[in-house]
N, C-alpha and C positions, 0 to 999 in steps of 0.2 A: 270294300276297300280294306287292305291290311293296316292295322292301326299302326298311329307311329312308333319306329325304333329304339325311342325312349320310353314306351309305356310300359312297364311292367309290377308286379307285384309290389306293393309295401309291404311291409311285415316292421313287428315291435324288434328294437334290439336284442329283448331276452330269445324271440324266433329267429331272429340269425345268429343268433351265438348259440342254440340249438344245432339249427340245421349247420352249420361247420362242425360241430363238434362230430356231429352225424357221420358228413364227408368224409373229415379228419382219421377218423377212427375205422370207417367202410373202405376207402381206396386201398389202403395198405394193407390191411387183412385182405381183402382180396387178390392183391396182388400175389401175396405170399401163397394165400387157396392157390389161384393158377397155379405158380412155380411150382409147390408141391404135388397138385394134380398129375402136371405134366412129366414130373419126375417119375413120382411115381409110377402113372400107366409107361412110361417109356420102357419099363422094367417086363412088358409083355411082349408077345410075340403076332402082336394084332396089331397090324398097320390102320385096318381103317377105326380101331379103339381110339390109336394117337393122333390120328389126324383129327375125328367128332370129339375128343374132349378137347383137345388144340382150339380149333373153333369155340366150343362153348366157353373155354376161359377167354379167351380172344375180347369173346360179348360178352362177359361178363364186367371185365376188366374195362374194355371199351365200354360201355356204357354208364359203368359207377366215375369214370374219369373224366367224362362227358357232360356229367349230372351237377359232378363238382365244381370243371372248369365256369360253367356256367353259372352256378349260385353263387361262387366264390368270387365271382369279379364284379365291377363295377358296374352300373349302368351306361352302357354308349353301344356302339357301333359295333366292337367285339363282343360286347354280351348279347345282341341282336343275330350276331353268326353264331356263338355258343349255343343258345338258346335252340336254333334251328338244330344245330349235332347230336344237341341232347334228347328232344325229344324223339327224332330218328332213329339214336341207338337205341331204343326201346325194342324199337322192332327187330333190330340186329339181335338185340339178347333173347327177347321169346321165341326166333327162330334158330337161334345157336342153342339152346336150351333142346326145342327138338332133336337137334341133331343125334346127340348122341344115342337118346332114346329110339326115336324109330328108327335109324340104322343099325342098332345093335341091339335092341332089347328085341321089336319086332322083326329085325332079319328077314323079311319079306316083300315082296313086290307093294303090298298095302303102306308100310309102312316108308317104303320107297315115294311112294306117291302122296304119303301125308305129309312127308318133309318136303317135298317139292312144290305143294300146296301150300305150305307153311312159309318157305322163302319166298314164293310167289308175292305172296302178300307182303310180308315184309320189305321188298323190292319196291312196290305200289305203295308204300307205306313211307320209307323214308325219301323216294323224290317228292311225290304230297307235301312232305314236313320241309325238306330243301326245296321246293319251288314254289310251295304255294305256304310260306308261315303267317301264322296267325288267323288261318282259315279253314274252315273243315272240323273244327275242336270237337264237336258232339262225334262227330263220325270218327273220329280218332281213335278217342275212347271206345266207341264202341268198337272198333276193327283191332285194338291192343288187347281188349277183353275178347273177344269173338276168334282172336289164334288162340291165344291160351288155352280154352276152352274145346277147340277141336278135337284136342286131345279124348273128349269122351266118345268119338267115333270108335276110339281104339281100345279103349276097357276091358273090356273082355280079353282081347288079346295081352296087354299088360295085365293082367292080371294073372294068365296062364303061365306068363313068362319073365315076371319081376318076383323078386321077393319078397313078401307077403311086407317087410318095415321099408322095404325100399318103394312100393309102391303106395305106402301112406306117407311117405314122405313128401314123394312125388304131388300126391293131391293135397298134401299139406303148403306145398310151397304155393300151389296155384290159388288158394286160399288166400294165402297173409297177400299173395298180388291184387286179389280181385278186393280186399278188404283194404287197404293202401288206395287202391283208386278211387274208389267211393271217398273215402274219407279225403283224398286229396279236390275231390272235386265240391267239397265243404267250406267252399272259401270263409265263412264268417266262423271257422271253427278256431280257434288259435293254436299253433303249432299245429295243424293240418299239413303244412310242408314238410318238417321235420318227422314227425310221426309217419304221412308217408314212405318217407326217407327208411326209415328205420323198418317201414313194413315190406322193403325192396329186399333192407339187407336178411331181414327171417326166412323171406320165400327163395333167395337164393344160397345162404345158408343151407335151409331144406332141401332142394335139387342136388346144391354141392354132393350134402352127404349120401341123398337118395343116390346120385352116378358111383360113387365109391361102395354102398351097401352094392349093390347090383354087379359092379363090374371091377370093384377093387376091392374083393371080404376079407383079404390079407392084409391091406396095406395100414 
């Protein structure tokens, strides 16, 4: 049975005056990252460049706003919907993340089919989190860690075809994610939330920059 609507996390004051300050500081740099992503690739002559970073700011955006609405409100009824969006866009953002990459960095049927596999799951992933919340959690994790990681099907080929810093970028971000998760699943660790928080904004930081080294060297 899903536990009740009002159970959620405690945390000390100093951890939620952390984790907002997290928020606070994360939503709007990223918002600004999109704006200027999208400005800037808009400046090429590659339709499906602006539509895959479009998307990946989309989930980016979507997901750090998701993450806030929900830490940042109160405990009741709307933190209980919050809570379901945010853990959802998770999935939205690891496969808007793909996007850009295997449509454009691999440019191949393979990489066609990773990113199809990739939203696949993420599709399975946030009705799961909208229809079934508060159940499933081990499997979650495992399935947010296990897209991520797909990614090493395709190595070889990112690596023929990324940028030698855009490509340690890339495995740099998947990192601070897979390390943020662990550590958020530390409940008795103090600021585990926050610190997660902060290990969301590094790995997407890293991507950011990895898509720009890769596919904006000018900008």
């Amino acid at each position: 049975m899903p536990q009740a609507p009002h159970n959620f996390p405690s945390y000390s004051r100093a951890e939620i005056t952390a984790d907002r300050i997290v928020h606070l500081i994360g939503v709007p740099t990223a918002v600004i990252a999109a704006i200027w992503l999208i400005v800037a690739v808009s400046h090429t002559d590659s339709t499906r460049l602006i539509v895959t970073m479009s998307i990946y700011s989309a989930g980016l955006v979507g997901m750090l706003t998701a993450s806030a609405a929900y830490h940042l409100s109160p405990p009741g009824r709307l933190k209980e919907i919050l809570r379901r969006a945010d853990h959802a866009m998770i999935f939205v953002m690891i496969a808007g993340s793909y996007t850009p990459f295997t449509l454009n960095a691999l440019d191949s049927p393979d990489g066609v089919v990773l990113c199809a596999v990739v939203w696949s799951l993420a599709v399975f992933g946030v009705t799961m989190k909208l229809l079934f919340p508060r159940r499933f959690e081990r499997m979650s994790l495992v399935l947010y860690l296990g897209m991520g990681w797909l990614v090493l099907s395709m190595i070889p080929s990112l690596i023929d075809r990324l940028p030698g810093p855009a490509f340690a970028l890339l495995v740099g971000g998947g990192i601070a994610y897979s390390i943020g998760a662990v550590i958020y699943t530390r409940r008795r660790l103090r600021f585990h939330n926050a610190a997660w928080h902060v290990l969301v904004l590094i790995g997407a930081g890293l991507h950011l920059t990895a898509l720009t080294t890769a596919f904006l060297p000018g900008a």
